[in-house]
C-alpha positions in Angstrom: -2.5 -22.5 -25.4 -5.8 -22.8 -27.1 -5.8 -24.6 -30.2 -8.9 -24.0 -31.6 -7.5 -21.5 -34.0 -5.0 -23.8 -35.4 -7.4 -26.6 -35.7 -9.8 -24.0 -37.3 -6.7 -22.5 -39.5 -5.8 -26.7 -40.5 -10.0 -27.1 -41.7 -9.8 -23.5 -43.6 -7.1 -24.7 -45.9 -8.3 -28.3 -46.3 -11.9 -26.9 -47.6 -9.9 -24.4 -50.0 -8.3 -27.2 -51.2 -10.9 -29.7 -51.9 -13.0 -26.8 -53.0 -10.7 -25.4 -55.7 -9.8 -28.7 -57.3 -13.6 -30.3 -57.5 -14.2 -27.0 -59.5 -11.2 -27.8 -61.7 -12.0 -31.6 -62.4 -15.9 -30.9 -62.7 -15.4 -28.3 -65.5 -12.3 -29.8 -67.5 -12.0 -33.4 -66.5 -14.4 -36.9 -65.7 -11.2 -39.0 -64.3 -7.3 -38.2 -63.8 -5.7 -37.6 -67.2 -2.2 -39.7 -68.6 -1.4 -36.4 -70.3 1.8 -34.4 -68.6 0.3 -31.4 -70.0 -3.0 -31.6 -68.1 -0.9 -31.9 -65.0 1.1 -28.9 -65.6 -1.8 -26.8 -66.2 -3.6 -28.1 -63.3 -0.5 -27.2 -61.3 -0.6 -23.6 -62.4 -4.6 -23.7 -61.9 -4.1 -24.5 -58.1 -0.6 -23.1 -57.6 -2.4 -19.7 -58.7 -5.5 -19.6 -56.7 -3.8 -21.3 -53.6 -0.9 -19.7 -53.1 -2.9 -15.8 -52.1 -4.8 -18.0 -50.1 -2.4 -20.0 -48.2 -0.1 -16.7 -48.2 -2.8 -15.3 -46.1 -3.6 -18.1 -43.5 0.1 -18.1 -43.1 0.3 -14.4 -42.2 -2.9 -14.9 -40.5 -0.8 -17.6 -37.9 2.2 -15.5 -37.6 -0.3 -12.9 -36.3 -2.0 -15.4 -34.1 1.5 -17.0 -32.7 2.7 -13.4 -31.9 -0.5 -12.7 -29.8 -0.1 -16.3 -28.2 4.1 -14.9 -27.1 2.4 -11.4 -26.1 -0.4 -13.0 -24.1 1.9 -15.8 -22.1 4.6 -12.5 -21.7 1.6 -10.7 -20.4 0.9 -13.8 -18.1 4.2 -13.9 -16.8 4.7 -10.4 -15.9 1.4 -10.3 -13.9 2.3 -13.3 -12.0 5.7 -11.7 -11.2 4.4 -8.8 -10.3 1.4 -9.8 -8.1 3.8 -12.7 -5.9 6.1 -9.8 -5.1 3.5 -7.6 -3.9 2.4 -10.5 -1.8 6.0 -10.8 -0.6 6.2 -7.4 0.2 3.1 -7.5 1.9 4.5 -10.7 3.9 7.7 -9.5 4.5 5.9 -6.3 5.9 4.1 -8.1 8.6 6.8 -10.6 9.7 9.0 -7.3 10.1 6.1 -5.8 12.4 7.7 -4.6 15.8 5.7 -2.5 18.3 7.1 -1.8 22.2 4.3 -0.9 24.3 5.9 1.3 27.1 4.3 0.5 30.7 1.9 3.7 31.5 3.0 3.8 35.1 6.2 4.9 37.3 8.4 1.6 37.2 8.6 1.7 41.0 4.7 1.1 41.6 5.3 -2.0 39.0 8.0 -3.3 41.0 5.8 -2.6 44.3 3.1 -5.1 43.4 5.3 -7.7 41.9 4.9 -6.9 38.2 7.5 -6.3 35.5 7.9 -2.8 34.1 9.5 -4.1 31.0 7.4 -2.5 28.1 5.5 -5.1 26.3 7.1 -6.1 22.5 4.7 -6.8 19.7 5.9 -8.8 16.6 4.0 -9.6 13.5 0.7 -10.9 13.4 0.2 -10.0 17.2 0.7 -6.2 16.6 -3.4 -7.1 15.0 -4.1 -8.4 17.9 -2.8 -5.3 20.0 -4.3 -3.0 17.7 -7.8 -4.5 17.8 -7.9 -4.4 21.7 -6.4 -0.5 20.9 -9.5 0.5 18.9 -11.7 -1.6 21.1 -10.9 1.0 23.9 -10.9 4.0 21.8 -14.5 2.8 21.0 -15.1 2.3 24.6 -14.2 5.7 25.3 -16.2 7.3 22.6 -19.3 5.2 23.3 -19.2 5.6 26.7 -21.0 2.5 27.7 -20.0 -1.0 27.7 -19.5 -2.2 24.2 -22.1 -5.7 24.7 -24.8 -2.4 25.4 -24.1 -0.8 22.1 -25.0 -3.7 20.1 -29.0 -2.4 20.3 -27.6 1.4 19.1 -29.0 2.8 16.1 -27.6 1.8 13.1 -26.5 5.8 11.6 -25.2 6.3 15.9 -22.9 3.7 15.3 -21.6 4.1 12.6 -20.8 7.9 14.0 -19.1 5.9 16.9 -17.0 3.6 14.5 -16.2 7.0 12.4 -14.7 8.4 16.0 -13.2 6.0 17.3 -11.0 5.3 13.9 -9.9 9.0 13.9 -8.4 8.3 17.4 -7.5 5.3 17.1 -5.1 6.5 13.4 -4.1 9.6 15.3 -1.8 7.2 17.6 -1.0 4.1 15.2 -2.0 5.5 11.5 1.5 5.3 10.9 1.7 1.8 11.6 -1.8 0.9 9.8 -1.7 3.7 6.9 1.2 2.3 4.7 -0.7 -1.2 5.9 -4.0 -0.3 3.9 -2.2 1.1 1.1 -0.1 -1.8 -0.4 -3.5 -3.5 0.5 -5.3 -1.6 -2.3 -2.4 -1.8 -4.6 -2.7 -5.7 -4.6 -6.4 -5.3 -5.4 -5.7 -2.8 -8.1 -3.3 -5.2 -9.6 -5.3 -8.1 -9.1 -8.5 -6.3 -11.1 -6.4 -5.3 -14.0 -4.7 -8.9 -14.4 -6.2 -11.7 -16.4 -6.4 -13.8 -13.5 -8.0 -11.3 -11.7 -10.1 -14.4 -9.8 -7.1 -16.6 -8.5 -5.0 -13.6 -7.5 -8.2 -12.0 -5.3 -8.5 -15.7 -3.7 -4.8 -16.1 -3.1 -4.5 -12.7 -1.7 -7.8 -12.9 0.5 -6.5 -16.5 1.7 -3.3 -14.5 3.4 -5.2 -12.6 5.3 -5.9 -13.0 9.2 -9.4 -12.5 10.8 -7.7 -9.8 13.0 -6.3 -8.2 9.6 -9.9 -8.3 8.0 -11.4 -7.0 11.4 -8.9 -3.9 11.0 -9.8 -3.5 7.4 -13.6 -3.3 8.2 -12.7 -0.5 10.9 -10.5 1.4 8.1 -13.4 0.8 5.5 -16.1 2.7 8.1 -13.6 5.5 8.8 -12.7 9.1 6.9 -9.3 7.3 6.5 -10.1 5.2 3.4 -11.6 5.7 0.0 -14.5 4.5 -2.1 -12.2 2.5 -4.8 -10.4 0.8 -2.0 -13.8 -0.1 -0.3 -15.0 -1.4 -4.1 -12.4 -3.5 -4.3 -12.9 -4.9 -0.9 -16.5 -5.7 -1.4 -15.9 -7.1 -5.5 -13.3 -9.4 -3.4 -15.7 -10.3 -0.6 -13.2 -10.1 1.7 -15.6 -9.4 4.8 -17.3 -12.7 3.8 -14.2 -14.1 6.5 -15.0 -11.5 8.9 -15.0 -13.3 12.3 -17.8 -11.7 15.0 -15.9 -11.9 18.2 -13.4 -9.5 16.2 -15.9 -7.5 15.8 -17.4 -7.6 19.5 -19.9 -4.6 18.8 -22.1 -6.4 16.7 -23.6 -9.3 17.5 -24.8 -10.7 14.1 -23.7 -10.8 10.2 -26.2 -8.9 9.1 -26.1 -5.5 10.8 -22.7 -5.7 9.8 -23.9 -5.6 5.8 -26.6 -3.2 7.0 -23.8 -0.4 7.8 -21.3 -1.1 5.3 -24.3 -0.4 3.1 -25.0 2.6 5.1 -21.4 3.7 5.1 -20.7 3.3 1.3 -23.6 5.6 0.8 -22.0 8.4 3.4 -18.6 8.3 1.7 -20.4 8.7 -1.8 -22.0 11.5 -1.1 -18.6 13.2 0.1 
């Protein structure tokens, strides 16, 4: 609570005080008077003029006491809302499942000695699975080895990354869509909340690399927006991006070169 008001409020009616009665003593009296009727008509002089006054700095702090209730209430909500977005959006990736059927008859599996159970992804290593899934659509797209791309033109790559996204959210969009979304809904609450600061650090501080490396992906693709890519730059959440995620670039800043490049694309749609 800030209690410079108050102070401020205290000094106000101390001033009026001394104020009004150095007027009254300067034009009616030298020294204090033995006189009962002096007294009384002193108390009516100040009663008269301080009592407006005072009746005003005491509305004035009801006024400032309610804003102080609305302001902590205001506090409190936000705070209550934010921490259960954030548990949503933890609960959401603990809950992650993913079964990654074998792509081959389960005979020829169990000819060569391997299992044909299907491989079972659960929470934070469905990011890991879905990295290596774009990694291939990207592969496929490029049609050279990803460490050769890393020399492309900027604008070719950026086509590539554009690609491989739309292939790569044709199979698991329904996995990553929802993702993004409550994603952007954090941030939108987090901008609009007076602690708009700590809530963007605490949410950023949640996040994996291999979460951030998806986010990057989604940010260069058709699938995403130009609010939700303002929020993600304002938030500097690529500031944690980690290169090996990112295994088609090889250094920080042809990264910022194409999310410059790309922000410019999707403005002009």
């Amino acid at each position: 609570m800030n209690k410079k008001p108050i102070k401020n409020l205290l000094l106000l009616s101390l001033f009026c005080w001394i104020i009004i009665t150095s007027i009254y003593f300067y034009k009616f009296h030298n020294s204090l008077s033995d006189q009962q009727n002096d007294w009384s008509a002193f108390g009516c002089y100040v009663g008269g003029l301080l009592s407006p006054i005072f009746s005003l700095l005491a509305l004035y702090g009801i006024f400032y006491s309610t804003e102080i209730t609305k302001d902590q209430f205001r506090k409190q909500t936000e705070d209550s809302n934010f921490f259960s977005l954030l548990n949503i959006h933890l609960s959401k990736i603990s809950n992650f499942k993913y079964t990654e059927e074998k792509g081959y008859p389960k005979e020829l599996y169990e000819k060569i000695g391997y299992s044909s159970d299907p491989i079972i992804y659960n929470g934070y290593e469905i990011f890991i699975f879905l990295l290596k899934e774009y990694e291939c659509f990207y592969r496929e797209i490029s049609n050279a080895q990803i460490d050769l791309s890393k020399n492309s033109d900027n604008i070719k790559k950026i086509d590539i990354l554009v690609k491989s996204y739309d292939k790569f959210y044709h199979s698991y969009g329904h996995i990553t869509g929802q993702y993004f979304r409550h994603i952007y809904y954090i941030l939108v609450h987090a901008e609009n909340s007076i602690k708009e600061k700590e809530y963007s650090k605490i949410f950023r501080a949640q996040l994996s690399n291999k979460e951030i490396a998806l986010l990057f992906f989604n940010m260069m693709s058709n699938y995403t927006s130009n609010d939700f890519n303002r929020l993600l730059l304002k938030y500097n959440i690529f500031d944690d991006l980690h290169l090996p995620d990112i295994s088609m670039y090889d250094n920080f800043d042809k990264i910022k070169i194409d999310i410059l490049t790309r922000s410019k694309q999707l403005l002009k749609k």
